[in-house]
C-alpha positions, -999 to +999 in steps of 0.1 A: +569-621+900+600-644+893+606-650+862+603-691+849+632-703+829+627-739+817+661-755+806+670-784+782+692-812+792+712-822+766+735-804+753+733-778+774+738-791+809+757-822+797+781-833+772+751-847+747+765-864+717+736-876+695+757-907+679+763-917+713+728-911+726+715-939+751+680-934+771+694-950+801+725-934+804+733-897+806+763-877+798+785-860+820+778-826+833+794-799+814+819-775+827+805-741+838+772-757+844+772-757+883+784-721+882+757-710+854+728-728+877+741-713+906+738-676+894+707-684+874+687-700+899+690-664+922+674-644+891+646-671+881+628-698+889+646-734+868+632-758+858+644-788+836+628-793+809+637-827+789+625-853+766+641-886+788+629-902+815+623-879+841+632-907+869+665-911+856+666-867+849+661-862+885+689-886+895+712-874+877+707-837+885+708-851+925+744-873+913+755-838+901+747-819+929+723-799+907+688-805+919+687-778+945+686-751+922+653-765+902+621-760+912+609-791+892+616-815+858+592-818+834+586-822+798+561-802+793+565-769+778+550-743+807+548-708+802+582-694+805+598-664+804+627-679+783+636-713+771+674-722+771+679-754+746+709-759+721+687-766+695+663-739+694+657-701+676+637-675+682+604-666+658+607-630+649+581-628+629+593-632+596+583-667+581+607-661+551+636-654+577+630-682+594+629-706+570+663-695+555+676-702+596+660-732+598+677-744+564+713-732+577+705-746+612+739-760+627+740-777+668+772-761+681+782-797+691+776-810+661+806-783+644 
């Protein structure tokens, strides 16, 4: 079975600044990104995974030269294997834990 990796859009594909954040225009692509997809996309099955407009999402993944190595945008959370997204953590079971993470929490973008 391949395994389903659902991947943010900001601030991991693109240069995502929040102070500069405008719904109808999104940043430019990152460097690395095309070479990360590329090698990713032959191990799992991508999918974007984002909170903007999916219309614009889609175009900008095809301005990019991005879109052929997603299966699909969405932002819906599916059943993944793995979630890539710059502002996420993983649970590991320990509330106390992770509320001492989620308290020294720090986007690497925003460093």
């Amino acid at each position: 079975m391949t395994k389903r990796i659902l991947i943010d859009l900001d601030g991991v594909l693109n240069n995502y600044e929040k102070d500069k954040y405008d719904e109808n225009f999104i940043p430019k692509m990152k460097d690395g990104a095309y070479e990360f997809l590329e090698k990713l996309s032959q191990q799992a099955e991508l999918y974007l995974f984002t909170s903007r407009n999916l219309m614009l999402s889609v175009k900008w993944l095809i301005e990019n030269k991005l879109d052929s190595f997603f299966k699909d945008v969405t932002n819906v959370k599916l059943s993944s294997f793995l979630y890539i997204d710059d502002r996420a953590m993983t649970f590991n079971g320990n509330y106390q834990k992770t509320l001492q993470e989620i308290n020294s929490f720090e986007v690497y973008w925003e460093n």
